[in-house]
C-alpha positions in Angstrom: 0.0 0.0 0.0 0.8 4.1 -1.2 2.1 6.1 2.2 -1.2 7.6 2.0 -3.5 4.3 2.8 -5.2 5.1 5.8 -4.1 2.0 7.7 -5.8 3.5 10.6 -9.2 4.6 9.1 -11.3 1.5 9.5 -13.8 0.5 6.2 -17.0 1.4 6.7 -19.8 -1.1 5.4 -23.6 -1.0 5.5 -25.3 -3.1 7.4 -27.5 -4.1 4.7 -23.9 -5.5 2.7 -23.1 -8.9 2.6 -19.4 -9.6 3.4 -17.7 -12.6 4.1 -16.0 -13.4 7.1 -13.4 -14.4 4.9 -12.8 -11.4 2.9 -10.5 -8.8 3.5 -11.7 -5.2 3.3 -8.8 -2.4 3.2 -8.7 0.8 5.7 -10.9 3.6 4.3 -12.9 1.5 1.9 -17.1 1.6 1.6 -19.6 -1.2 0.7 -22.5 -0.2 0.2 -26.5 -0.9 0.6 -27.0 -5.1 -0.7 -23.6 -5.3 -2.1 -21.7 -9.2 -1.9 -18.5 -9.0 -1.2 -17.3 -13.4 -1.1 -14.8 -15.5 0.6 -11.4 -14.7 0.3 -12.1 -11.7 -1.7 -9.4 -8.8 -1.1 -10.5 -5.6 -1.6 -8.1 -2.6 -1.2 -7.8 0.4 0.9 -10.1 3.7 -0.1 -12.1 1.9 -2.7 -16.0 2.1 -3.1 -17.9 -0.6 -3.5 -21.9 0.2 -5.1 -25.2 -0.6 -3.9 -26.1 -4.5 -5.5 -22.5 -4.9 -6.3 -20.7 -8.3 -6.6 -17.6 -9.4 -6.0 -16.7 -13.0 -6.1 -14.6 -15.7 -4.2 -11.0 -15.0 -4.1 -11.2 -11.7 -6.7 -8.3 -9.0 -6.0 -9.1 -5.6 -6.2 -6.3 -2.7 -5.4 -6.9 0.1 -3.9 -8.9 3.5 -4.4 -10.6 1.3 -7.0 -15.0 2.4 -7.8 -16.7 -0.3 -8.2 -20.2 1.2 -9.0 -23.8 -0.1 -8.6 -24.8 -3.6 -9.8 -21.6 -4.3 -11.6 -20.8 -8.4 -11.2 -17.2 -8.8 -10.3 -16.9 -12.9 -10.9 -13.4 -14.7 -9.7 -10.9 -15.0 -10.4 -11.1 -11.0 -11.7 -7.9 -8.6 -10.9 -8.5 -4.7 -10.7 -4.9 -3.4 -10.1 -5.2 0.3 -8.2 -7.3 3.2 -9.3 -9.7 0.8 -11.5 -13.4 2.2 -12.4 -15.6 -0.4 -12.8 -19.0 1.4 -14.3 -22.7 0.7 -13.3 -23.7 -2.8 -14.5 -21.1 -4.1 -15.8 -20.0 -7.6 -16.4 -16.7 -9.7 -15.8 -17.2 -13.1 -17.2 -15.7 -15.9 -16.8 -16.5 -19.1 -18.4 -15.5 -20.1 -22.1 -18.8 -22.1 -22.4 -21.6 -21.7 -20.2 -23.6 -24.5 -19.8 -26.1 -25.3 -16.6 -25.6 -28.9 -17.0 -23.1 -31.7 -18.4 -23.8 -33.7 -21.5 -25.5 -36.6 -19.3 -28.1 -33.8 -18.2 -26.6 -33.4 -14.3 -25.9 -30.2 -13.2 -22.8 -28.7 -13.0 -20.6 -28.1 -10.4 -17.1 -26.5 -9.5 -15.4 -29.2 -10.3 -16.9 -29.8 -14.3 -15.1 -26.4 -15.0 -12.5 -23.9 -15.0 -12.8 -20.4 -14.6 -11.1 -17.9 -16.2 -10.6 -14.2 -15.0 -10.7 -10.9 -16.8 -7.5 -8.6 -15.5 -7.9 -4.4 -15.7 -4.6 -2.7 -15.2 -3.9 0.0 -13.2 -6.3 3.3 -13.6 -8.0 1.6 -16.5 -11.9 2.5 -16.8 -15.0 0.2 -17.9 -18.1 2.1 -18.7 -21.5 1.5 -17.5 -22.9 -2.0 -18.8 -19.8 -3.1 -20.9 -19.2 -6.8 -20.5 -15.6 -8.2 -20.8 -15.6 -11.9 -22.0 -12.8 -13.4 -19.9 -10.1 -14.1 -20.6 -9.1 -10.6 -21.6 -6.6 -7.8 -20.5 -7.8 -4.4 -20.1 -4.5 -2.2 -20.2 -3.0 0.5 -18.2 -5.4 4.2 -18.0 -7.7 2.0 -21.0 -11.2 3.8 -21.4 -13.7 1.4 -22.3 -16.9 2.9 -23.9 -20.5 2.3 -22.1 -21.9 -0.9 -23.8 -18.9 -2.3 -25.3 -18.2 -5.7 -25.3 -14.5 -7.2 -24.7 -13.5 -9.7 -26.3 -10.1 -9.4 -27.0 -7.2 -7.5 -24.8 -7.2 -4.2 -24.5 -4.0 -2.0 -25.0 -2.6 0.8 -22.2 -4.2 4.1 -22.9 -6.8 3.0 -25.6 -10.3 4.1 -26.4 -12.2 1.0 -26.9 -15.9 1.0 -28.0 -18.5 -1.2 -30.1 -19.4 -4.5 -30.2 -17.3 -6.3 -30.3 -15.0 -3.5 -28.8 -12.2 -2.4 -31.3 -9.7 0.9 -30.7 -10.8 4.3 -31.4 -8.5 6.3 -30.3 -5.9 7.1 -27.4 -7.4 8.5 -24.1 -4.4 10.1 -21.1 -4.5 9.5 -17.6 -7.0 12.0 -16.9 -9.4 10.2 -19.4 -9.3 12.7 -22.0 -8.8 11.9 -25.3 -5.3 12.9 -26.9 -4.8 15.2 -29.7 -2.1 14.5 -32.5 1.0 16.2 -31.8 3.3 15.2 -34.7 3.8 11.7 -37.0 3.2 9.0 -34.2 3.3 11.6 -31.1 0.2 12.6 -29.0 -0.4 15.3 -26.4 -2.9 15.3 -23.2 -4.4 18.7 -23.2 -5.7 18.1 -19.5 -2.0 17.5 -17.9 0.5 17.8 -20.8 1.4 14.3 -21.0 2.8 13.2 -24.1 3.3 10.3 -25.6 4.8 7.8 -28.6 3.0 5.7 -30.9 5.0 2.7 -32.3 3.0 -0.2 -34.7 0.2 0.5 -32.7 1.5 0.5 -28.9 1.4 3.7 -27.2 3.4 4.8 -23.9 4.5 7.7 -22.2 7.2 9.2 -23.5 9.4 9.6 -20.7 7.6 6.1 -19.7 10.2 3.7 -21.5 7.7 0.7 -21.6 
């Protein structure tokens, strides 16, 4: 945790919130009104978690992450630090759903094996986007309201559509970059720039 976790700030949950025993819930941090929280789920310091939301067994969320109203949060999920996760929204993760086995019994954990979408740090998924696990959401990523994921995501792209393809480049303030020069972009909001090579972009004092 940043020097600025408040270690000593204890996380304040609703009584009306379902949290596990199990689950660890980091200094600072809210759950709100009907939201699941599982067993063995970690959830960071200063993070938000919305009314309805769901977060399943053994997901890992960093901290000062939003996790807003209704969104469904299903293991084994990562959110690296400073992740939005918009209203309703949807983290799969099975390759083929199915209720019951070929012989007609129904399934249980040990007929399958899940598969976990992964956001990077300060990434943001909009409101009712699903990402079809197993996919990588990169680094400050924007992904557009309604999009669907289905394939990884690259740091600092705008992602929209179904299925979701690149649109253009957004900064860490979530602003879209204007062109600044053949393969060089520029964040009006805090002057960032950045380098474009064969479709990969970074910062450019950034080196990755």
């Amino acid at each position: 945790m940043s020097a600025t976790t408040p270690d000593h700030v204890p996380p304040q949950i609703a009584p009306t919130a379902d949290v596990d025993d199990r689950a660890t819930i980091g200094g600072g941090t809210r759950v709100w009104h009907l939201a699941q929280v599982r067993e063995d789920a970690q959830v960071g310091a200063e993070c938000i978690v919305g009314r309805g939301a769901y977060i399943g067994p053994g997901v890992r969320v960093g901290d000062r992450c939003k996790i807003q109203n209704h969104a469904l949060v299903y293991e084994p999920a990562v959110l690296e630090d400073g992740v939005f996760v918009g209203p309703a929204v949807v983290f799969t993760n099975d390759h083929f759903p199915r209720a019951v086995n070929p012989d007609g019994t129904l399934k249980s954990a040990d007929d399958w094996h899940a598969v976990g979408v992964t956001v990077r740090t300060g990434a943001s998924i909009g409101a009712r986007a699903v990402c079809v696990a197993p996919v990588t959401v990169g680094r400050w990523a924007l992904v557009a309201a309604g999009s669907v994921v289905t394939r990884d995501v690259p740091d600092f792209a705008l992602v929209a559509g179904v299925p979701a393809r690149v649109r253009g480049w957004v900064g860490r303030a979530g602003s879209p970059l204007v062109a600044d020069g053949e393969g060089r972009w520029r964040c009006e909001t805090t002057g960032d720039r950045f380098v474009e090579v064969d479709g990969v972009l970074r910062l450019a004092d950034d080196g990755r």
